[in-house]
N, C-alpha and C positions, 0 to 999 in steps of 0.2 A: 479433169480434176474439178470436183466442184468447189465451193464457195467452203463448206464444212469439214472438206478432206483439207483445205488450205490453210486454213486457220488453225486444224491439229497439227498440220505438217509446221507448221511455223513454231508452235509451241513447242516442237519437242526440238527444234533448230535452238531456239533460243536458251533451252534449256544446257543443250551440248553443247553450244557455241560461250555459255556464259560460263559453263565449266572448263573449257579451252583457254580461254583470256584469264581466270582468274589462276589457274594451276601452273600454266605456261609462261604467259605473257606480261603477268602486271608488274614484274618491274624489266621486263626484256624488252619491250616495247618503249616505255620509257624511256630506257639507254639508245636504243637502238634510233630514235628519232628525237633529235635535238630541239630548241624551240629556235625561233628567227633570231635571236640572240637579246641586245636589250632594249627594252622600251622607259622614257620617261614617265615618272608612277606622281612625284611631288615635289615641292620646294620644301627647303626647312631651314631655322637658324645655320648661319654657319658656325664648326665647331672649330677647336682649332687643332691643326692639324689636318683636316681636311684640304682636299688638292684645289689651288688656286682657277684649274681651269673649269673646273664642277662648279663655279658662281654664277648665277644666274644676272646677271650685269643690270638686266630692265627691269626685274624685280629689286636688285639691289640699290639702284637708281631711283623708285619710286619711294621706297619705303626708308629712303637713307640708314641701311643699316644691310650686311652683310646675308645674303640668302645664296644656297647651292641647290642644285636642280638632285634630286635622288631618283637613280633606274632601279629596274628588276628586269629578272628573266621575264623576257616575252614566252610562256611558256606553251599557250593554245596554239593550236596545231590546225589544217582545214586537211582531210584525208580523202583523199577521191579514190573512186575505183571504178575504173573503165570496163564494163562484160563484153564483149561479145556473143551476138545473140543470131548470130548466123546459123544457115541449115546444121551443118558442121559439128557445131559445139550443142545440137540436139542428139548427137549420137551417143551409143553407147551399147559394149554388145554383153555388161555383164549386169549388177543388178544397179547401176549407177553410170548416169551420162555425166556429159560434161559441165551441163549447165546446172545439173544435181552439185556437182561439187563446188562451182562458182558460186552458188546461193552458202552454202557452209564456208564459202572460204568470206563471203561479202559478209556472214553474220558475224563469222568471229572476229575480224574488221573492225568491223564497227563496233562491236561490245568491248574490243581493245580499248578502241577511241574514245568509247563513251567512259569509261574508266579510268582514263585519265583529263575528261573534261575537253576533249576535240571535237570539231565538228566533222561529219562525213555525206559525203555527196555522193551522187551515180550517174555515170554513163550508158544508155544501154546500146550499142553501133552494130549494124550489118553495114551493107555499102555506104549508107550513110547512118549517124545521130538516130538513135529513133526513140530516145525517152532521154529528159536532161531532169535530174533531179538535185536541185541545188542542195550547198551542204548547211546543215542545222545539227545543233544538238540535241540530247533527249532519247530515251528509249522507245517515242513514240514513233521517232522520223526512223530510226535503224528499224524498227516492224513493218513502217511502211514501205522501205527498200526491198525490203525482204518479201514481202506481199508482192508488189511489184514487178519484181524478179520472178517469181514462181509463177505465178499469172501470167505473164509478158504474152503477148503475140505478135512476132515482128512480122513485119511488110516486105522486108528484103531476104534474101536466101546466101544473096553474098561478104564478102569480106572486104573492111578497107578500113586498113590501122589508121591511116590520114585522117582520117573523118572524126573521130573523135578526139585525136592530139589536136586537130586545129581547134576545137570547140572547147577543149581544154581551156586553151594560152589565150582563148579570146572569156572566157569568164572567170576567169581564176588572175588575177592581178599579182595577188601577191603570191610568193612560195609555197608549195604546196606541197604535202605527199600523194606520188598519183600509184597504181597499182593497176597497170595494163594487162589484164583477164584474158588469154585465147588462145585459141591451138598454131595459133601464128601459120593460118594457109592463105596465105594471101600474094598471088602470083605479081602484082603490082605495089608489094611491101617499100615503102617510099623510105629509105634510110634518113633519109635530110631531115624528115619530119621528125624521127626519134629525137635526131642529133638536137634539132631544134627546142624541142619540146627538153631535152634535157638539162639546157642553159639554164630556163627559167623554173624549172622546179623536179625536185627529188622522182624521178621516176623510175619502178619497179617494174621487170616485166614477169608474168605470171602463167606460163604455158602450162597445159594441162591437157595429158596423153590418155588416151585407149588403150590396154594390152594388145587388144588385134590389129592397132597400127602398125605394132613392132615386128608381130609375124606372126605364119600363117601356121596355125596350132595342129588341128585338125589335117591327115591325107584327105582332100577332098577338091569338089571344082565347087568355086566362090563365084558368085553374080555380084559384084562390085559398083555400087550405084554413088556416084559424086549426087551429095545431097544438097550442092549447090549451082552446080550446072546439069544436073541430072541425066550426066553422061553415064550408060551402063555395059563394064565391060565382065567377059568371065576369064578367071584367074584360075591355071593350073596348079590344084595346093597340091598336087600327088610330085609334081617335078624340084628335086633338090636346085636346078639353078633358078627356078620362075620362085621357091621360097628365099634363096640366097639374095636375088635383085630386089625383092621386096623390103628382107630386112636392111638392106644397104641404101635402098630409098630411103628408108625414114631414119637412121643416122647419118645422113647426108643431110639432110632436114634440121632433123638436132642441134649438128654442129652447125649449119648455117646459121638458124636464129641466137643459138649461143655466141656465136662468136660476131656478128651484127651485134648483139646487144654491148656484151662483154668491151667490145673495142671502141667502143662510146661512152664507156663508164656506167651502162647500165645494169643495176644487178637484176640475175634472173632464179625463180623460183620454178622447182618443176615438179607438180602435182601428176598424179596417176588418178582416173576412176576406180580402182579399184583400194588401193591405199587409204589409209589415215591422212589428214592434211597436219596433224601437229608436231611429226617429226621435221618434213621438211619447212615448217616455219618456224620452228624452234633454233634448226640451223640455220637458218634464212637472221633470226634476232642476234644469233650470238655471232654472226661473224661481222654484226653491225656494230656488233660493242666498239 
């Protein structure tokens, strides 16, 4: 894709993505994500009636005369979202991969965020980290995510959720929204890491399926290539048990990474290539309320 086909393709992202966030989300998202709670804003006369412990003692002390410290909602938010940019999440056997629908799912993300005055950052991870984009605000940083992302060329072919949960908790200090992006293949999937990474900040996981994962459509024989170990086997699609094993392969899958996330308090989002992304994050907002 060149340079011209990228910057159209962003445009008409931006355009779909800014019409998702305002029809859907601008006050779902709101509810749905709280701010850190309260931060000190000023001091001011004390009135009376005001609560004894709200005195500001060394201001009151200076100025010999009664002052109370007044908070507000801490309301800014920092929202990260983790891609995965492995072989894997290049696939796609209809007219939309995976990392098609991650770019639409990171734009409306972030034009959420931007519309209520958040900042958003990016992860992009195969085996390890391979793009760290710190979080800022502004509709020029969410274009540049987005640029970014579509352009991407990663180094690695493989998967490792670690990698980027650690690179997480190690720059992200305070609470965060994080929104963990992948098809969750990853044979050394480190549960401690989830659990860990969930103490210290709101974390989302975001899988995002193939229809030909689920089963084999077509009577036919399939050449089946792991597009990350590039292992190639062929699959009998004519045989009802060799279809039957496969579809019980990938709800065994399913339920695994659901029920990993679920049993950690992590909520999960489950996008299709082929589907809309604003039904299921419409019910993703509202069971956040």
């Amino acid at each position: 894709m060149n340079r011209e086909e990228i910057l159209k393709r962003i445009r008409t992202i931006e355009i779909a993505s800014k019409g998702l966030s305002k029809d859907l989300y601008s006050g779902q998202y709101k509810t749905a994500f709280k701010g850190r709670g309260m931060s000190f804003s000023e001091v001011r006369d004390y009135h009376y009636g005001d609560e004894i412990r709200a005195i500001d003692w060394n201001v009151t002390a200076r100025y010999n005369t009664p002052y109370v410290k007044v908070f507000e909602e801490e309301r800014a938010l920092t929202v990260m979202v983790l891609i995965d940019v492995s072989a894997s999440f290049y696939y796609g056997s209809g007219t939309h991969s995976k990392i098609e629908k991650a770019v639409e799912f990171l734009a409306t993300i972030g034009f959420s965020a931007l519309a209520n005055n958040d900042k958003t950052g990016a992860i992009f991870f195969a085996n390890d980290v391979e793009c760290y984009i710190p979080p800022k605000k502004g509709r020029d940083h969410i274009l540049l995510m987005i640029d970014r992302l579509i352009a991407f060329q990663p180094k690695d072919t493989g998967t490792s959720l670690s990698a980027p949960l650690k690179t997480l908790r190690h720059t992200q200090k305070k609470r965060c929204i994080c929104f963990l992006v992948s098809d969750f293949i990853d044979d050394s999937v480190n549960l401690d890491e989830l659990s860990l990474t969930k103490k210290y900040h709101d974390l989302i996981g975001v899988k995002i399926n193939d229809p030909s994962e689920r089963e084999l459509r077509i009577p036919a024989f399939y050449q089946v290539i792991n597009p990350e170990t590039k292992r190639t086997e062929w699959v009998n699609g004519f045989s009802a048990y060799v279809k039957s094993v496969f579809t019980s392969t990938y709800h065994v899958h399913q339920d695994f990474v659901k029920q990993a996330l679920e049993t950690r308090g992590i909520s999960l989002i489950t996008l299709s290539t082929e589907g809309s992304i604003a039904a299921p994050l419409a019910h993703f907002f509202n069971k956040r309320k």
